[in-house]
Steps between C-alpha positions, in 0.01 A plus 500: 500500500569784757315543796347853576527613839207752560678869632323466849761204591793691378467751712537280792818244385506382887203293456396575815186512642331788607230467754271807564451753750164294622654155458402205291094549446344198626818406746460475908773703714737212585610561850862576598667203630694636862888373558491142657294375246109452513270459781497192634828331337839425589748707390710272254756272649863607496722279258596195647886547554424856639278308766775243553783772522284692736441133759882368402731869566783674327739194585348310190390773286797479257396160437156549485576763235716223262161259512252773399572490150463147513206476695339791248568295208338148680181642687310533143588115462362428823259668517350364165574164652317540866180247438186690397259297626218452318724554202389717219438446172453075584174290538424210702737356717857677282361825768631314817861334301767729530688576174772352353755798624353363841584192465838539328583770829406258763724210358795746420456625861472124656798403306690844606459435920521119462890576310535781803405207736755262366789685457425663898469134624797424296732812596372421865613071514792429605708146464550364864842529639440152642412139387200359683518149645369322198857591326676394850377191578685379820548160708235348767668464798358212751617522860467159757270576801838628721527742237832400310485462123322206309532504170510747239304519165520745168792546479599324153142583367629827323793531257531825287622457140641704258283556185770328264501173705182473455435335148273720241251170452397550886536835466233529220273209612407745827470746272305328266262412785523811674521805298622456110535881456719553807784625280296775300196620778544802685485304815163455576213400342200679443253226393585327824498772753143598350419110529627484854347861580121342378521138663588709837160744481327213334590214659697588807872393373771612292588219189789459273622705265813659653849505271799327643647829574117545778587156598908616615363830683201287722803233602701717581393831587099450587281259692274280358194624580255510232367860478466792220761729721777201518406451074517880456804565730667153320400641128686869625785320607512296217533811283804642657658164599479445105698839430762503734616053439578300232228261357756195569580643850114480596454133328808369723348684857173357397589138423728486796220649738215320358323201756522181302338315802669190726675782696642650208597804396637564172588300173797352620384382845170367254693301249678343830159410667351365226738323255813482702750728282608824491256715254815533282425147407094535456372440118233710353225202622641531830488873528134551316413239818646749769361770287120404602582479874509857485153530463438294875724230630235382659264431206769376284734289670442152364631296780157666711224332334358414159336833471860680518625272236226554236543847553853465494551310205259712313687843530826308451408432161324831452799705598704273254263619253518792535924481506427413135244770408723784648839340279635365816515137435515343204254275379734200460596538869139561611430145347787314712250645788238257548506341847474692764794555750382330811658690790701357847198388717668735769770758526822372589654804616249496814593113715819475618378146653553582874274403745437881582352498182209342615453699759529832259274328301240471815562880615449677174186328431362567840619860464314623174192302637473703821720848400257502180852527313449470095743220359639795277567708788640212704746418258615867458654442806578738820302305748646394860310142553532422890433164524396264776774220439693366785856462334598240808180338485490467084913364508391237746207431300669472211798292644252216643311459141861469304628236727168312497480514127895416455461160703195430304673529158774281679291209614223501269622712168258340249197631762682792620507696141115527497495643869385860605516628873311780588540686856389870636486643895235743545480675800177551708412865391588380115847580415634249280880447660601251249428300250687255260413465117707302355847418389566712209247793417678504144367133407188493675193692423328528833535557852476141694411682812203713338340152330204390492570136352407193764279439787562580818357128610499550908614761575208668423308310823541775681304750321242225504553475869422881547201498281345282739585655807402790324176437357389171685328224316115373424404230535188497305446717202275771633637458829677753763866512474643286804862599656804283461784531703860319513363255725221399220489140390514379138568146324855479438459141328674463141254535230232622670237614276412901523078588587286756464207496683267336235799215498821388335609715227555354151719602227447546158574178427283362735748398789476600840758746553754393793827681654801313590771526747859502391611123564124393504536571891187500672485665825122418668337743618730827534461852649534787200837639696645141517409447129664815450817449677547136307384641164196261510279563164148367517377679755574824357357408150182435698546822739504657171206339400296596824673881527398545105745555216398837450658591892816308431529663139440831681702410759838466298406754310490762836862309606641609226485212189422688159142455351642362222669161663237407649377170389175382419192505751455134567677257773821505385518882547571400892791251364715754377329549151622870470867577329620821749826637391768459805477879580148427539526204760721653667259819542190328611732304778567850620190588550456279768810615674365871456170372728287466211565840319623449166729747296568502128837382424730772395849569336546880521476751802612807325573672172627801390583665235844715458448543860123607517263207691258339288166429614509154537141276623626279776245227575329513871427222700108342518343271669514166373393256748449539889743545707420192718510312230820602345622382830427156514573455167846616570505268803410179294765620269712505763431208626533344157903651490574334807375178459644457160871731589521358885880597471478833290457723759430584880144463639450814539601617135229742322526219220161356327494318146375196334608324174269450191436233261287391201348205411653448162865631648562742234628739822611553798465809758627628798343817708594601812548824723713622754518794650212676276685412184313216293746328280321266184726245315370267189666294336388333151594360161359633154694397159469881372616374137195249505209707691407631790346154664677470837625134492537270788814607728652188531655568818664783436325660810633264717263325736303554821807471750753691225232749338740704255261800560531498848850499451490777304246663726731429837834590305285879420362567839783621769537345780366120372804473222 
């Protein structure tokens, strides 16, 4: 079928309209629009690189005109992907969701600057030059008080080994328990930095997670401060560290860097501290053990407390597991691993058994207490310990305690073997100028000197003595406190019973409760300074009584006898009840020689640290008793020397001291000052291998006219040797 085209049409083939002289009937004159574009609008907007070429110059023209085909062929995209909000063509709550392009853009985008992040922070990191101190650990240095070396410490507590001395069982039992995947990650570890990244916003720490190769670059090139920029600066350095060295090379800085606790550093130093061999000789149970100090020496050490050892015995076993579930250890071998290997009970790489041990052992302790010094950080070493030991004063200390224990193992070896001797001088404004410990620091486990074992029998009177002075006495419950002075009159009688004002006082076991004088002397009738000078006990358990307890507890306490020692709050508290160590003793004695001010003994004056002072808390002195009646305590102690030494020194000697005794004569004291310098001396027995009972001494103290720790005491303080 053909379609007829009427002959109008043909004789216009243009198809184009023709509009009449008089317009469109019916149509309104539409007005003529002037340039610049209607009334009342904005001319249209130059295109966006012309505006940017205009604001930028010529200078980046060229490159502006490389982008603009690019930026033509995008600008649709965006443009359909700028949020329309509400959207069209949705219903209900799809008109406020952006779209899926949206979506898609703003996780393409996130994941576009988080990669430009990286690799900047990456590109910008740089591996220190330099190894921090926790990859240089150095010696502690200890100085005497004239400022000449002591003794030195650290410096076998770090060995570096090569990776192939270093057997592949320990090798794989710290990585077992450390980080399994050490020889195939990248370095770092992405589950644990994000772990570590939300415990620090949401708890307020960093936690676990970190790769061996994290581990190497905070010993040695970080601190160990627990923050997201020391994490994110560790992860970056990670990264490159794990580029530019081999995965064995990192494995052997790390397990020779790593703290293993005990003053260790490193595997080697570790295997030495702990089981006595080099770790060349360590066996897979041995090394999945050293494997779990790694996570905290502190929490895992065994020897601490019973806590440490569940803990430690559990990731032993755990780690050995986990040997076997990596293809590390067989299972045949895993089952010859059933006991636990019990560590040393301390590290024999520290005692070298010299008496200056004891005294190291005294300073360091006093110096992370009042420098606020981390046992980690002590033991990486650097620090300058001044201390406040009088080398003159501890080698004549030291001399008179080895002849007095030689002649007792001499004349009386069965009695002698059990016998400790404890001795420290302590100055008047607390320096602790020497002390002496014991004979081997190797073999014994404590420091004699720093004990807290027997009573100090009598020669505790004379805090009693200052109590009352002090506080006065009553009389009658409710009463007003009445003075007593030296010249005060008690019952010196043997066996006296003690009162209180509603009558005798009666044990538990319903006996009246009596003190007794040594000998079963009884003396009448006796002035508290005579009583004092002659070491005359019932009337100070009854001063005590009349004074109350409570004064003469607080009363040692103020002197200078630890809290702790002090016995229990009944009579025999005023007999010498209380165990004070010798350094002790000898510190409340010397705070009646500083006029009643007492100052908390000390061991270190100074530290510092590669040359830069520590701040260090030095105690200050306080008031402890009067000043009046520091004084005539000192003078009845005085008196007490002289009467007892006639012949030891010259009338006029600053010399005052008194001996003490116990009932049951399971020790024997000696405390005396001269010239501001208190000097304590005990002597005791204990069978260590049997318990800690103090036995009977048997005369190995000697006796009232040859008093072994007077001997001691006189042989210590120059000029009475």
């Amino acid at each position: 079928m053909q379609l007829k085209v009427p002959a109008s049409f043909k004789a216009d083939e243009t198809m184009q309209l023709r509009v009449p002289p008089g317009g469109i009937p019916g149509s309104q004159e539409i007005p003529e629009i002037p340039e610049g574009g209607r009334k009342g609008r904005k001319a249209p907007r130059p295109p966006v690189l012309a505006r940017v070429s205009a604001a930028v110059g010529p200078r980046l023209a060229p490159l502006l005109a490389v982008l603009a085909p690019l930026v033509a062929r995008v600008t649709p995209y965006v443009r359909r992907m700028r949020p329309q909000y509400p959207r069209p063509g949705r219903t209900g709550w799809r008109r406020w969701m952006p779209s899926w392009r949206q979506w898609l853009g703003g996780v393409l985008a996130s994941i576009g600057l988080s990669s430009l992040f990286l690799a900047v922070a990456y590109a910008a990191t740089d591996i220190p030059d330099n190894l921090n101190t926790y990859a240089t650990q150095q010696d502690n240095v200890y100085f005497w008080a004239d400022g000449t070396p002591m003794a030195r410490t650290g410096w076998v507590q770090r060995q570096a080994m090569p990776l192939e001395d270093i057997p592949e069982d320990v090798r794989w039992a710290v990585l077992a328990a450390e980080n399994e995947s050490f020889y195939s990650d990248p370095g770092i570890s992405f589950k644990g930095i994000s772990r570590a990244v939300f415990r620090t916003f949401g708890q307020g720490d960093t936690q676990g997670g970190s790769t061996i190769t994290q581990q190497y670059v905070k010993n040695v090139y970080l601190n160990q401060d627990q923050t997201v920029r020391r994490k994110f600066t560790e992860a970056m350095i990670a990264l490159k560290l794990d580029n530019q060295m081999s995965k064995d090379e990192i494995l052997e800085g790390y397990l020779n860097t790593s703290w293993f606790g005990r003053g260790t550093y490193g595997i080697q130093r570790a295997a030495q501290a702990y089981y006595g061999k080099d770790v060349s000789e360590l066996n897979a149970s041995e090394a999945a053990f050293l494997a779990a100090l790694l996570k905290g020496a502190g929490l895992y050490d065994p020897t601490l407390n019973g806590a440490n050892r569940a803990r430690a015995v559990e990731r032993w076993s755990w780690t050995l597991d986990r040997m076997v579930d990596i293809g590390k250890l067989s299972k045949a071998e895993r089952a010859t691993y059933r006991k636990f290997p019990e560590p040393l009970k301390s590290n024999p790489l520290y005692d070298t058994g010299e008496q200056s041990d004891y005294l190291v052992e005294l300073a360091a302790q006093y110096a992370k207490k009042a420098a606020k010094i981390s046992d980690k950080d002590f033991d990486l070493g650097g620090y300058q310990i001044y201390t406040t030991f009088d080398k003159e004063r501890e080698d004549q200390l030291t001399e008179a305690v080895t002849k007095a224990r030689e002649k007792a193992l001499k004349d009386d070896p069965k009695h002698a073997k059990t016998a400790h001797y404890g001795a420290a001088s302590v100055a008047a404004d607390g320096r602790i100028l020497a002390v002496y410990g014991g004979p081997d620091h190797r073999t014994q486990g404590y420091n004699e000197s720093n004990a807290t074992t027997v009573p100090a029998g009598s020669a505790f009177l004379p805090f009693v003595y200052a109590a009352g002075l002090e506080h006065g006495v009553h009389k009658s419950r409710d009463g007003e406190a009445t003075p007593v002075t030296g010249e005060s009159l008690y019952n010196g009688d043997d066996d006296v019973p003690v009162t209180t004002p509603e009558g005798p006082y009666w044990d538990r076991s319903g006996k009246k409760v009596a003190a007794s004088n040594d000998g079963d002397k009884s003396y009448g009738q006796i002035s508290l300074h005579r009583a004092l000078e002659l070491s005359v006990n019932t009337p100070f358990m009854q001063l005590g009584m009349d004074t109350g307890l409570d004064k003469v507890r607080a009363t040692a306490e103020a002197s200078g006898l630890l809290s702790s020692s002090i016995g229990a709050q009944v009579p025999a508290l005023s007999m010498g009840s209380s165990t004070p160590s010798a350094i002790r003793m000898a510190s409340g004695y010397s705070t009646f020689a500083a006029a009643g001010k007492h100052t908390e003994p000390y061991s270190v004056r100074q530290i510092t640290h590669n040359g830069t002072k520590v701040a260090l808390d030095l105690p200050k002195p306080r008031r402890a008793v009067g000043a009046d009646v520091a004084e005539e305590v000192t003078s009845a102690l005085t008196d007490s020397f002289r009467t007892a030494h006639p012949d030891a020194a010259p009338a006029t000697a600053e010399v005052a001291g008194k001996s003490g005794t116990t009932q049951n004569d399971t020790a024997a004291w000696y405390v005396g000052t001269h010239r501001s310098v208190s000097t304590a001396v005990v002597v005791y027995r204990i069978d260590l291998g049997k318990s800690l009972e103090p036995l009977p001494l048997e005369g190995v103290a000697g006796t009232a006219d040859d008093s072994v720790p007077y001997g001691i005491w006189s042989g210590a303080m120059s000029p009475l040797g």
